[in-house]
DSSP file (Angstrom, degrees, kcal/mol; ACC not computed):
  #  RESIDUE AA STRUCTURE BP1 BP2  ACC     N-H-->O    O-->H-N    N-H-->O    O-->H-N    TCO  KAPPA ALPHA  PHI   PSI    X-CA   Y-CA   Z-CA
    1    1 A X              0   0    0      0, 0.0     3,-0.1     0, 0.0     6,-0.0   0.000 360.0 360.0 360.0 144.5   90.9  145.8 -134.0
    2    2 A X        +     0   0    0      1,-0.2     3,-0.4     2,-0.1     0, 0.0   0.627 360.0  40.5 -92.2-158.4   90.3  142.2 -135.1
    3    3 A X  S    S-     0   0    0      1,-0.2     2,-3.0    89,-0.1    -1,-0.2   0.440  90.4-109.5 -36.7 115.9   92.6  139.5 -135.3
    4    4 A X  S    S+     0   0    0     -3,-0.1    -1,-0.2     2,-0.1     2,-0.2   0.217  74.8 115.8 -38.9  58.3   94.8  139.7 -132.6
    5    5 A X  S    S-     0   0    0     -2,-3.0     2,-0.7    -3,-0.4    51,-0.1  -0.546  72.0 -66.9-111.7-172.4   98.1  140.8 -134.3
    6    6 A X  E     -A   55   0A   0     49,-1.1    49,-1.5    50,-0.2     2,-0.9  -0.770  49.7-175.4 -50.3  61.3  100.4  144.1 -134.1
    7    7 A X  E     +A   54   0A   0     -2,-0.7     2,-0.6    47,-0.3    47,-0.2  -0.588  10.1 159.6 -35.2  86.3   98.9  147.2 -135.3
    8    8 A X  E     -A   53   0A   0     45,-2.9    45,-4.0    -2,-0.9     2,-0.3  -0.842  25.2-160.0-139.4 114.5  100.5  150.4 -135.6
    9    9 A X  E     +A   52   0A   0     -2,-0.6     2,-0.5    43,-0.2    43,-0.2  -0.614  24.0 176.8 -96.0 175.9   99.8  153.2 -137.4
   10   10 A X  E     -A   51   0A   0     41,-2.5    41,-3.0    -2,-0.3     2,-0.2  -0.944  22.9-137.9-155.7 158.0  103.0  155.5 -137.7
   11   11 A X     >  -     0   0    0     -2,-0.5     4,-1.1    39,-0.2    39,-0.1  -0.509  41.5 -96.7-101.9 174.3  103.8  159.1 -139.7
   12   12 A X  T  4 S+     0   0    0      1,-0.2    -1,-0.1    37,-0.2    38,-0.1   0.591 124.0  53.7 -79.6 -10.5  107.3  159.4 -141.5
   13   13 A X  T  4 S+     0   0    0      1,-0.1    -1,-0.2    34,-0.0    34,-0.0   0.714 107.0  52.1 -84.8 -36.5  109.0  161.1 -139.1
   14   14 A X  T  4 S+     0   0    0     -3,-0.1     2,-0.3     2,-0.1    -2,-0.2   0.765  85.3 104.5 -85.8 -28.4  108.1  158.2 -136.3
   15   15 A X     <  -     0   0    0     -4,-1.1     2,-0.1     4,-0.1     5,-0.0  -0.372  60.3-159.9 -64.1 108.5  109.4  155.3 -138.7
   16   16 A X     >  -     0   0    0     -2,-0.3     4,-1.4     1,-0.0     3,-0.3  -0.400  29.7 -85.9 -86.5 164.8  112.7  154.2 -137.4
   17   17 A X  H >> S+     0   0    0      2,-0.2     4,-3.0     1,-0.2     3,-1.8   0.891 118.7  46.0  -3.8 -89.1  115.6  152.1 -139.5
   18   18 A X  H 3> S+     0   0    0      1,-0.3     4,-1.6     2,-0.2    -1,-0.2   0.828 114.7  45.8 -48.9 -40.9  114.5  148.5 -139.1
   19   19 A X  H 34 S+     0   0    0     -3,-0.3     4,-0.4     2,-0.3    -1,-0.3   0.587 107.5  53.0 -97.9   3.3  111.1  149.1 -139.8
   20   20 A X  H << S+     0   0    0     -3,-1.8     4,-0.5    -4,-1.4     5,-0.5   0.831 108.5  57.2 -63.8 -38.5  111.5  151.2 -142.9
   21   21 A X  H >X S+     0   0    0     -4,-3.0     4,-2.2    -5,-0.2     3,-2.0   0.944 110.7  43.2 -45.7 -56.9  113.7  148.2 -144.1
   22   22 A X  H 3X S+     0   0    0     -4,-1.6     4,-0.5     1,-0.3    -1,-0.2   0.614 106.2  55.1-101.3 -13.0  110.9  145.9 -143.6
   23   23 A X  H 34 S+     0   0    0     -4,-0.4    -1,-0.3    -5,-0.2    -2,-0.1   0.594 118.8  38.7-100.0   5.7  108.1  147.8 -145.1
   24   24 A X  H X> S+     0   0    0     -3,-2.0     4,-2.1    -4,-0.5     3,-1.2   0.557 105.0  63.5-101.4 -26.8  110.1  148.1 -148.3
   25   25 A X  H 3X S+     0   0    0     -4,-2.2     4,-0.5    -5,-0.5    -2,-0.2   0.674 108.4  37.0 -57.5 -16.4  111.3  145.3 -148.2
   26   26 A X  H 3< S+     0   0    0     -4,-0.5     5,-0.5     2,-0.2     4,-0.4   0.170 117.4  59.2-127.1  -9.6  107.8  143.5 -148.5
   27   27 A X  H X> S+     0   0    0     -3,-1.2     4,-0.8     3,-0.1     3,-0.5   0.901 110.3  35.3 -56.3 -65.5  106.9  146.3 -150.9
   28   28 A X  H 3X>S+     0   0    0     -4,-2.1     5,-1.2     3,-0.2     4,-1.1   0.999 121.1  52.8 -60.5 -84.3  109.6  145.6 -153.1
   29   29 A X  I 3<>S+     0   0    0     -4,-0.5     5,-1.6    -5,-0.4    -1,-0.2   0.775 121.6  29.7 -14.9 -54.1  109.1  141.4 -152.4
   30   30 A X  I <4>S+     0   0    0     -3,-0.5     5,-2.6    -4,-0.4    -2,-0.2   0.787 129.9  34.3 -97.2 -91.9  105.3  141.4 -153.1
   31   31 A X  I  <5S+     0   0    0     -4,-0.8     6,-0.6    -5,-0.5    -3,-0.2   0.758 134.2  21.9 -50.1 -31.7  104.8  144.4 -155.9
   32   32 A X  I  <>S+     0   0    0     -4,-1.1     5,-0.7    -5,-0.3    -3,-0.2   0.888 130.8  28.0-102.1 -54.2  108.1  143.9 -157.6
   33   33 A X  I > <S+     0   0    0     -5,-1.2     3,-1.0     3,-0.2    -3,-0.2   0.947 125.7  42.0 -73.3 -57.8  109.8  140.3 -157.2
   34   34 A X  I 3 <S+     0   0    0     -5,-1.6    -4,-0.1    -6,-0.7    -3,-0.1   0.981 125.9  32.7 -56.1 -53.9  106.5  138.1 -156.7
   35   35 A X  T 3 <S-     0   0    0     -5,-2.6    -1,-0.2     2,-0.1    -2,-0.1   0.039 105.4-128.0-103.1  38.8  104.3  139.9 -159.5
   36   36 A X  T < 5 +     0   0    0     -3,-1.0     2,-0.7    -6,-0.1    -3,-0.2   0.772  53.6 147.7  26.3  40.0  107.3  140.7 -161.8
   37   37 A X      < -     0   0    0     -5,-0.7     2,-0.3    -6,-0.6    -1,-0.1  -0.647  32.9-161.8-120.8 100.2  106.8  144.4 -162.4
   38   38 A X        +     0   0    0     -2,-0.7     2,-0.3    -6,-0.1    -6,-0.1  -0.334  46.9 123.8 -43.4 114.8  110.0  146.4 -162.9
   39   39 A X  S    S-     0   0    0     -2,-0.3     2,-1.0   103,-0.0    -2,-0.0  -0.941  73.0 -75.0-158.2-156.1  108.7  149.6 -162.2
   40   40 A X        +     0   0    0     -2,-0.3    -2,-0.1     1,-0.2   101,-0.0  -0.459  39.7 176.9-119.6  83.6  109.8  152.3 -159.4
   41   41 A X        +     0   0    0     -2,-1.0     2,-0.5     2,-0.1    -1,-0.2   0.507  68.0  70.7 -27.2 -63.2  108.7  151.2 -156.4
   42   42 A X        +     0   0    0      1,-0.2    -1,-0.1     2,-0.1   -18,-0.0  -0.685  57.1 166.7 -45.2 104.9  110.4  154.2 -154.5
   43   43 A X        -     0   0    0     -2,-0.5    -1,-0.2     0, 0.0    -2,-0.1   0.696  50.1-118.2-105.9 -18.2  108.1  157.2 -155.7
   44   44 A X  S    S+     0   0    0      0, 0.0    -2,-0.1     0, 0.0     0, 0.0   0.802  90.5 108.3  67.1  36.8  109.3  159.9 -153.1
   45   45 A X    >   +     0   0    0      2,-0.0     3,-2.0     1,-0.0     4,-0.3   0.444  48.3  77.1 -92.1 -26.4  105.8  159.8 -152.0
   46   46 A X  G >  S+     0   0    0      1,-0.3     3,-2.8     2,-0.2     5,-0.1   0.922  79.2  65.3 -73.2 -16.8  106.0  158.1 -148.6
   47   47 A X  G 3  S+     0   0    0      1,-0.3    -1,-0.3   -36,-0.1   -35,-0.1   0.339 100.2  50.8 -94.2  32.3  107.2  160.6 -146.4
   48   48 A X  G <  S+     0   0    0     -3,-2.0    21,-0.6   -37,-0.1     2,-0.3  -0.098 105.8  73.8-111.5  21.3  104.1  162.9 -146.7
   49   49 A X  E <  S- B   0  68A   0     -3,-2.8     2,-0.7    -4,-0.3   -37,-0.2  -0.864  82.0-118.8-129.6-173.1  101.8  160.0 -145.9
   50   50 A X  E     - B   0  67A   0     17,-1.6    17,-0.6    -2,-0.3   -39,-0.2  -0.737  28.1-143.7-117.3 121.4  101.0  158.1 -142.9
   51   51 A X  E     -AB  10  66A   0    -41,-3.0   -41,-2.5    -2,-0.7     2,-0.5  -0.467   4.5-160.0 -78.0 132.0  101.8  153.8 -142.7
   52   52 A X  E     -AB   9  65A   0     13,-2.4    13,-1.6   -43,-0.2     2,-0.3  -0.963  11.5-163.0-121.8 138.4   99.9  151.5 -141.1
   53   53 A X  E     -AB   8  64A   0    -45,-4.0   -45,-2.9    -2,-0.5     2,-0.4  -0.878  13.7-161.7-106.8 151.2  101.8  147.6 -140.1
   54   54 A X  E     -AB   7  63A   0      9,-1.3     8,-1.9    -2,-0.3     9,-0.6  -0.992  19.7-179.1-115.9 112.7  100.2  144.7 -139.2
   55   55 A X  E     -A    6   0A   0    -49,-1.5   -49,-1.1    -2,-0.4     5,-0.2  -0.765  20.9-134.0-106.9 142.8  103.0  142.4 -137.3
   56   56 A X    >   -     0   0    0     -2,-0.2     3,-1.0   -51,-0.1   -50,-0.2  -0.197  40.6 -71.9-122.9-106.5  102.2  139.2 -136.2
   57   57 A X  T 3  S+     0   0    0      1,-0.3    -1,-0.1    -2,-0.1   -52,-0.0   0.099 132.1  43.0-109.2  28.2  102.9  137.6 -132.7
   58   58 A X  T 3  S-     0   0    0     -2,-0.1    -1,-0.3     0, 0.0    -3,-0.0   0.338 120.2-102.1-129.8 -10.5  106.7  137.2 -133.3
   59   59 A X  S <  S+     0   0    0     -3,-1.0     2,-1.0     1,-0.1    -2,-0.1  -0.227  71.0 142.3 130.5 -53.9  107.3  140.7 -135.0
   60   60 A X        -     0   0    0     -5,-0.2    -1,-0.1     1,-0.1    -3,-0.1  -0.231  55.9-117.6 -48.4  68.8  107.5  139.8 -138.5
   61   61 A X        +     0   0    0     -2,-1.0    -6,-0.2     1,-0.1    -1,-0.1   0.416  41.1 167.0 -15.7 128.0  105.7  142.3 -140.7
   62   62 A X        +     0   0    0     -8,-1.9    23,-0.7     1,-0.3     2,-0.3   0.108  53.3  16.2-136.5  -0.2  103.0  140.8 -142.4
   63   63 A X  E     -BC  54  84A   0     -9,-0.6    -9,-1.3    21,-0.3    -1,-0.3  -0.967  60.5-170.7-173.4 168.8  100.6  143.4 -144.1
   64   64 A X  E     +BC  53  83A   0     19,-1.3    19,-1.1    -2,-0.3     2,-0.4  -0.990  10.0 177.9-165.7 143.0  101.1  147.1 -145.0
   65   65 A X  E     -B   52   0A   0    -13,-1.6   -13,-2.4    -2,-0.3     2,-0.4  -0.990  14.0-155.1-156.6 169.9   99.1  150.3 -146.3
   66   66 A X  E     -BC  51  80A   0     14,-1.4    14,-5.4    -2,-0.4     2,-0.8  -0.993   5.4-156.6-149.7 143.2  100.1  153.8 -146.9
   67   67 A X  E     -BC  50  79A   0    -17,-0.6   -17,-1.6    -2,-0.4     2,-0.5  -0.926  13.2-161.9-106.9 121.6   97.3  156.6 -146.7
   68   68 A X  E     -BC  49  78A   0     10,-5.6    10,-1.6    -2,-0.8   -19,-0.2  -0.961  27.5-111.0-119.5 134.8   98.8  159.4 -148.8
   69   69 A X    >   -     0   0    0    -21,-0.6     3,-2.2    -2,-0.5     4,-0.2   0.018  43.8 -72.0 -71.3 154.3   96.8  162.6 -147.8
   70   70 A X  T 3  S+     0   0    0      1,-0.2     5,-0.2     2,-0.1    -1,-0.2  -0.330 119.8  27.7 -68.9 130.9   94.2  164.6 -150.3
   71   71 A X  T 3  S+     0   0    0      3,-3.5    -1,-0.2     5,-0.4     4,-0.2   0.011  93.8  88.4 131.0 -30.7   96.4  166.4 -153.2
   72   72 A X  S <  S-     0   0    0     -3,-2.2    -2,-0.1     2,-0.2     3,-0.1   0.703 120.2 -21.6 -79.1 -26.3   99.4  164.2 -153.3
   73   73 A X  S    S+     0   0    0      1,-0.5     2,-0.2     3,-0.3     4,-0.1   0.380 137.1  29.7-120.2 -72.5   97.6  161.7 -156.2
   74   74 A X  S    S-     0   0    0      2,-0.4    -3,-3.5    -5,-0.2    -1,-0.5  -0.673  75.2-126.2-101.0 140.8   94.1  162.2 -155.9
   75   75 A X  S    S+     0   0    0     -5,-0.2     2,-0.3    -2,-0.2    -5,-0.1   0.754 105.2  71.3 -53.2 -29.2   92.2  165.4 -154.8
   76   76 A X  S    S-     0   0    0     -6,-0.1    -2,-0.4    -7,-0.1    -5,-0.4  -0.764 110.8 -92.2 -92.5 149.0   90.7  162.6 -152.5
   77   77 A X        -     0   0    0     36,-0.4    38,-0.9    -2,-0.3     2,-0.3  -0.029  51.7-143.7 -47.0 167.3   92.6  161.0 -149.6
   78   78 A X  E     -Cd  68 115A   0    -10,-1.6   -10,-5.6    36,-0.2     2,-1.0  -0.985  15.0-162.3-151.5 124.0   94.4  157.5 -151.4
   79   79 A X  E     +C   67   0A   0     36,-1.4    38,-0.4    -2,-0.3   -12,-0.2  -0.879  37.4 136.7 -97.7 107.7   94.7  154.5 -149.8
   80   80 A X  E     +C   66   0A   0    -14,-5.4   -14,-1.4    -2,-1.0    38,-0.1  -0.835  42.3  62.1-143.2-173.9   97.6  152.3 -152.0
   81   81 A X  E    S+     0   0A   0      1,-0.2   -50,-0.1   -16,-0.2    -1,-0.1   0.263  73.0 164.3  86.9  -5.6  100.8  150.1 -151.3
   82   82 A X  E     +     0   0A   0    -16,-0.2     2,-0.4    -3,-0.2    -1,-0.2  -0.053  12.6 138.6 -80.2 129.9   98.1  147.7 -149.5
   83   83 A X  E     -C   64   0A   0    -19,-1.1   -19,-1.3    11,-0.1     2,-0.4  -0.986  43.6-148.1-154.5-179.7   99.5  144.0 -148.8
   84   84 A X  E     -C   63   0A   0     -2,-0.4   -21,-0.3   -21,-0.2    10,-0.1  -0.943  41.4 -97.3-151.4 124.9  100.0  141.3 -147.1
   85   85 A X    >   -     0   0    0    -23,-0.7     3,-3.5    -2,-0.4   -23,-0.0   0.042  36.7-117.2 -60.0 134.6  103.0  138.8 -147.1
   86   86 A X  G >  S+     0   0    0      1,-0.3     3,-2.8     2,-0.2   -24,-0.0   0.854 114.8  57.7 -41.1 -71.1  102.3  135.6 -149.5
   87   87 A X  G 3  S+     0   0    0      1,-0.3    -1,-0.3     3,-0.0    -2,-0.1   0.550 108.0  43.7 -34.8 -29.6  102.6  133.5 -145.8
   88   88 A X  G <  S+     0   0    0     -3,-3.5     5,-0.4   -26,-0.1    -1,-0.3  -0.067  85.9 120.9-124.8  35.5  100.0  135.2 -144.3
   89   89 A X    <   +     0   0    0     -3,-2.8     4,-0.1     1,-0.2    -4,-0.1   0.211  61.8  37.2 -58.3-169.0   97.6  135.3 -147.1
   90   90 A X  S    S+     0   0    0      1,-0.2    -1,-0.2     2,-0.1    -3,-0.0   0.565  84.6  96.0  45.4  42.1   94.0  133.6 -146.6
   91   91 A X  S    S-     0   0    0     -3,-0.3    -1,-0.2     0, 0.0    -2,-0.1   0.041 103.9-100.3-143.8  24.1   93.2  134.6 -143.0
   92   92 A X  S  > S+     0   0    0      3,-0.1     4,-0.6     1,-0.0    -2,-0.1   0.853  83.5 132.6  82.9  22.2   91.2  137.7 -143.7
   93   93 A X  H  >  +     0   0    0     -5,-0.4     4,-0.8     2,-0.2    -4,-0.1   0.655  67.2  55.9-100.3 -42.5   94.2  139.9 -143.0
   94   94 A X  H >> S+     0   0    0      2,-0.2     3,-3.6     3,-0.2     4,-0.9   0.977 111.3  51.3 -40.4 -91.8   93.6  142.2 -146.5
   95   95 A X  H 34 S+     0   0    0      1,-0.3    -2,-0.2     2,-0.2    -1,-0.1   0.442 110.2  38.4  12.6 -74.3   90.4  142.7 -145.2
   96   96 A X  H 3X S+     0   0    0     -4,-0.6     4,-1.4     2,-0.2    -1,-0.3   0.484 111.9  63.3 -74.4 -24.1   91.0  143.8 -142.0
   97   97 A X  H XX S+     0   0    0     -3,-3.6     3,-2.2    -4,-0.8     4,-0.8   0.975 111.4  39.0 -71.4 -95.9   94.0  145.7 -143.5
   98   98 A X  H 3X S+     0   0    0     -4,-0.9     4,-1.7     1,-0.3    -2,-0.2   0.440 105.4  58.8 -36.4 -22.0   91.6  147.8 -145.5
   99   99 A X  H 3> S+     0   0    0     -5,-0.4     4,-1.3     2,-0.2    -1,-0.3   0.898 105.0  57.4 -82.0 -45.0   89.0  148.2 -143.3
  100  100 A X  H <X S+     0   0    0     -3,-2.2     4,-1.6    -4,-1.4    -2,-0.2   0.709 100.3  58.9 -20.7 -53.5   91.9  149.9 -141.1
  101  101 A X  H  X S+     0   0    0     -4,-0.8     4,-4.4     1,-0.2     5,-0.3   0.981 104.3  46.8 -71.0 -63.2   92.6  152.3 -143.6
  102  102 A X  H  X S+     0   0    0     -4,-1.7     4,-3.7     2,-0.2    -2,-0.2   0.907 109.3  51.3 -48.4 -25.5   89.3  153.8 -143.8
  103  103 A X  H >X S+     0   0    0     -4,-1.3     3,-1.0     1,-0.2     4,-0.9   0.795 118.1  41.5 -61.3 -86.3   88.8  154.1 -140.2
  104  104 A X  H >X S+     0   0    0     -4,-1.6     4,-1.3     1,-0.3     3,-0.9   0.621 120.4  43.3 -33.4 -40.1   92.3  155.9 -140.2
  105  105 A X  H 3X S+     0   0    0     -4,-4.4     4,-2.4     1,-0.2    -1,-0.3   0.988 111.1  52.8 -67.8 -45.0   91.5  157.9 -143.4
  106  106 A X  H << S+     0   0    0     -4,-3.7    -1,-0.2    -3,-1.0    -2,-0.2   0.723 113.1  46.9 -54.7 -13.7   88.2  158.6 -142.2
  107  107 A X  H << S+     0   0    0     -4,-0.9     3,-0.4    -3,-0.9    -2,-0.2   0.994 117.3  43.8 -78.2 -54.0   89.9  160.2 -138.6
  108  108 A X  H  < S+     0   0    0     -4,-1.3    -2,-0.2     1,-0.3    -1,-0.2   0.437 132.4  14.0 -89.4 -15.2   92.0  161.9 -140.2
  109  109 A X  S >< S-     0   0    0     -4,-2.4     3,-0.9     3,-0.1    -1,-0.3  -0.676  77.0-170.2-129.4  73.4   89.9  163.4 -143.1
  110  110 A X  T 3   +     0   0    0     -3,-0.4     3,-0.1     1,-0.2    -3,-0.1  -0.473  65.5  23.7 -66.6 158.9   86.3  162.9 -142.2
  111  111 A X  T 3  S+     0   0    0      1,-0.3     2,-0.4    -5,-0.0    -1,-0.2   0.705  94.7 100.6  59.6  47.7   83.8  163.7 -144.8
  112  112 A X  S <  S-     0   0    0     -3,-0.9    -1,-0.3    39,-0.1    -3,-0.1  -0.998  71.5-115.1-140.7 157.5   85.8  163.3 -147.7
  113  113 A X        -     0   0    0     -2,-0.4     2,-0.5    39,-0.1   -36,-0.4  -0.416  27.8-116.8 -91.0 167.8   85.6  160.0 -149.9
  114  114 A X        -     0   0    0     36,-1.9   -36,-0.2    37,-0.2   -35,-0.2  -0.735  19.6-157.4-102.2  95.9   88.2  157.7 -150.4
  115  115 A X  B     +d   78   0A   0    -38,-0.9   -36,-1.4    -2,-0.5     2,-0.2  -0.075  12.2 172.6 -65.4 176.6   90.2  156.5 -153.5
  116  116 A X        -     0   0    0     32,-0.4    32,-2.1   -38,-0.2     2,-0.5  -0.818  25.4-140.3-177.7 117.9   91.8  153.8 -153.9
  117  117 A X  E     -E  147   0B   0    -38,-0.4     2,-0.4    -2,-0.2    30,-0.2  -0.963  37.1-156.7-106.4 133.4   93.6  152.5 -157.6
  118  118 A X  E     -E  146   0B   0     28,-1.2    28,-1.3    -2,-0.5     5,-0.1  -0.776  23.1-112.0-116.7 137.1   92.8  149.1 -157.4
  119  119 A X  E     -E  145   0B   0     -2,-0.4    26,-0.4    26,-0.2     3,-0.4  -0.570  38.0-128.3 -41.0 141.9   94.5  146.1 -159.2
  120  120 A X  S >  S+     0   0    0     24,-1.5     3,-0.6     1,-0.2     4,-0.2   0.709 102.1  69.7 -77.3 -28.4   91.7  145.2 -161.5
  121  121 A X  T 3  S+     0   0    0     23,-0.4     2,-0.3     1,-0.2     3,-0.3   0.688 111.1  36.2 -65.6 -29.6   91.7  141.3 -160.4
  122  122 A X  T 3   +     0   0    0     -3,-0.4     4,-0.5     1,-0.1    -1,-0.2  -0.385  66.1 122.3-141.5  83.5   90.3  142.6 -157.0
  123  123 A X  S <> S+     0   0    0     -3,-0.6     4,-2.1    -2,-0.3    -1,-0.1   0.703  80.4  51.1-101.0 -44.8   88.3  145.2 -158.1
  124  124 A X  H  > S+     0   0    0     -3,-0.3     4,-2.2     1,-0.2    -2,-0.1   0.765 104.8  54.3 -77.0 -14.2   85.2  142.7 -156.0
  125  125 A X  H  4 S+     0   0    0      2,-0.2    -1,-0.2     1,-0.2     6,-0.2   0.898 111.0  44.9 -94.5 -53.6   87.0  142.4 -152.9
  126  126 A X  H >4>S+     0   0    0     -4,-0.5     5,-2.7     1,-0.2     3,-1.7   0.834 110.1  53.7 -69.8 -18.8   87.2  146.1 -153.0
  127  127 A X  H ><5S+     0   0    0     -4,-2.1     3,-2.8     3,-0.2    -2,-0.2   0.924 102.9  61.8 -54.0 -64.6   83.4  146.3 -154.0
  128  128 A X  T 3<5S+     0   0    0     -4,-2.2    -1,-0.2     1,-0.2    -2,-0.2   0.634 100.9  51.4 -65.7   4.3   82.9  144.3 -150.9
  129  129 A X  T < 5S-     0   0    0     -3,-1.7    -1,-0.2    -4,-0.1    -2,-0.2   0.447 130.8 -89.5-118.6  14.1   84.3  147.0 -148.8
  130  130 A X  T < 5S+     0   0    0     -3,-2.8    21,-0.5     1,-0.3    -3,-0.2   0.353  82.0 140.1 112.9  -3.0   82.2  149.7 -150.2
  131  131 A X      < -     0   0    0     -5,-2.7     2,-0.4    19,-0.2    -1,-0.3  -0.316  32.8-162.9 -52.6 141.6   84.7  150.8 -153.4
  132  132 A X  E     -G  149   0C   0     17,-1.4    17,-0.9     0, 0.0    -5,-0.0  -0.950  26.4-108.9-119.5 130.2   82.8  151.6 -156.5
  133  133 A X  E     +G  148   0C   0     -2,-0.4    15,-0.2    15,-0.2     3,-0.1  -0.356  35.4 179.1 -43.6 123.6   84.8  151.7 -160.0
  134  134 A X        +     0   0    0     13,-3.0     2,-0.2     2,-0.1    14,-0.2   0.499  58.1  23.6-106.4 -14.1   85.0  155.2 -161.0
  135  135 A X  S    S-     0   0    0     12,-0.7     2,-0.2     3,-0.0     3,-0.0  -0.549  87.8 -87.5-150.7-178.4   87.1  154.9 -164.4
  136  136 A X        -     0   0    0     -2,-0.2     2,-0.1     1,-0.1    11,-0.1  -0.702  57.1 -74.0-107.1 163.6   87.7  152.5 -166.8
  137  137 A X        +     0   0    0     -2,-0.2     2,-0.3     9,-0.1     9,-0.2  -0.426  53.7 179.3 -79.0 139.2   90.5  150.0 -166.6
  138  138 A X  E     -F  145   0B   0      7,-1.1     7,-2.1    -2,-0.1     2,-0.3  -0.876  34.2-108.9-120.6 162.8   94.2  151.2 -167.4
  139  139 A X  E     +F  144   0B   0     -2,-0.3     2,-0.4     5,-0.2     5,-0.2  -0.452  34.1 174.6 -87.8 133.6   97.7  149.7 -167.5
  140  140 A X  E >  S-F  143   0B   0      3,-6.1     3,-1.5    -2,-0.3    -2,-0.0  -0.808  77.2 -13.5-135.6 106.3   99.8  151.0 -164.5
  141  141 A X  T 3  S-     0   0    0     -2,-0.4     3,-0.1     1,-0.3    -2,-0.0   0.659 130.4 -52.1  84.0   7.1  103.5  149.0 -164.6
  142  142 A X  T 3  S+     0   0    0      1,-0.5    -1,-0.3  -105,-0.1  -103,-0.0   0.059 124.5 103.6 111.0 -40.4  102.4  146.7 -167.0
  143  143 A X  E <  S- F   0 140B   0     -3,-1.5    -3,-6.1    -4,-0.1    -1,-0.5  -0.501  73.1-118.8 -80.3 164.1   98.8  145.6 -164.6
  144  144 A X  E     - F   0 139B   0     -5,-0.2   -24,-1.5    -3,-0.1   -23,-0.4  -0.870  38.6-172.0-106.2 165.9   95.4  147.0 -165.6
  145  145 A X  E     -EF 119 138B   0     -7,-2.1    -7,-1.1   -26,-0.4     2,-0.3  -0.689  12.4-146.6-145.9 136.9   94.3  149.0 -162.7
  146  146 A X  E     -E  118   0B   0    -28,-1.3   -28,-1.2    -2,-0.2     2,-0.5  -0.892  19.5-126.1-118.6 163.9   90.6  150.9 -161.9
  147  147 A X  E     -E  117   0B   0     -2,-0.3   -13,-3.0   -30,-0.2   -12,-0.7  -0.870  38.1-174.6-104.4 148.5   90.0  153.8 -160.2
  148  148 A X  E     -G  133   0C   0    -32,-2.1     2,-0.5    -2,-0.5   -32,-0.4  -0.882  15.4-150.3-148.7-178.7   87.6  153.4 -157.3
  149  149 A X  E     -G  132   0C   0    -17,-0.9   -17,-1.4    -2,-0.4     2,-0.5  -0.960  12.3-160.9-136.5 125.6   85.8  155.2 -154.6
  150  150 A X        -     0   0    0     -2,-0.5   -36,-1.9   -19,-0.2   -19,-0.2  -0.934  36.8-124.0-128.6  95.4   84.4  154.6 -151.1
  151  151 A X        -     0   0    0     -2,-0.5     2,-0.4   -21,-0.5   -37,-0.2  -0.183  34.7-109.4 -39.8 151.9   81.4  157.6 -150.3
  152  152 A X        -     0   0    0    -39,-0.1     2,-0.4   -41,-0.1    -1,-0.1  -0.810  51.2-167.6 -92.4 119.8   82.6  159.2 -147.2
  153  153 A X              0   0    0     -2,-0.4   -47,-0.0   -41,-0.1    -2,-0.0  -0.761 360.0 360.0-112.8 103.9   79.7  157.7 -144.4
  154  154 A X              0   0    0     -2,-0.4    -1,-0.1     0, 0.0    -2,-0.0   0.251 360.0 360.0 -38.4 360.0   79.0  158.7 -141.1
């Protein structure tokens, strides 16, 4: 794994107090308070999918993903929730984030493709990680939104 931080993925059962507090909390922080969309943040999705954190060298959760398994959204595995705290923006930590999730999705469901509903404003960032736009843009919470798609590769 790249830039030398804290990595861990973790199932719902393994996720203890403090760090479910802090990986809603920077849900909630980022998707709700920062981009001003009331919408319901708790979906009673997360404990059938698997979390991945990025910490960096003092602890402080700094990036986030949730893989939610094929059936639960999409017939395809879904990579969503992905961020990374405004402070630790601009060091290629998204990136790396994302690149993370496919490995994991791909261990954990090889040879199936990935989705992924993407903010529509970084619709190229996901393009640059092998996404293609599958749909047309829609409103989710008030953002527009694509659906996109990553071919499963060996």
């Amino acid at each position: 794994m790249q830039l030398n931080l804290g990595w861990q993925w973790y199932t719902w059962s393994e996720l203890d107090a403090p760090t479910l507090y802090d990986l809603l909390r920077l849900r909630v922080d980022v998707f709700v308070v920062e981009q001003k969309c009331a919408y319901p943040e708790l979906d009673g999705l997360d404990a059938q999918c698997d979390h991945l954190l990025v910490r960096d060298h003092a602890g402080m959760l700094i990036g986030y993903l949730r893989l939610l398994p094929p059936g639960l959204k999409s017939p395809l595995p879904t990579l969503g929730r992905l961020i990374v705290a405004e402070a630790a923006r601009g060091q290629g930590i998204a990136r790396a984030l994302a690149q993370e999730g496919v490995r994991g999705c791909q261990l954990r469901y090889p040879e199936h493709d990935i989705h992924i509903s993407a903010q529509q404003h970084l619709e190229a960032f996901y393009q640059s990680l092998g996404f293609a736009v599958v749909s047309t843009p829609y409103l989710d919470d008030g953002i527009w939104h694509v659906d996109m798609r990553k071919v499963w590769q060996r």
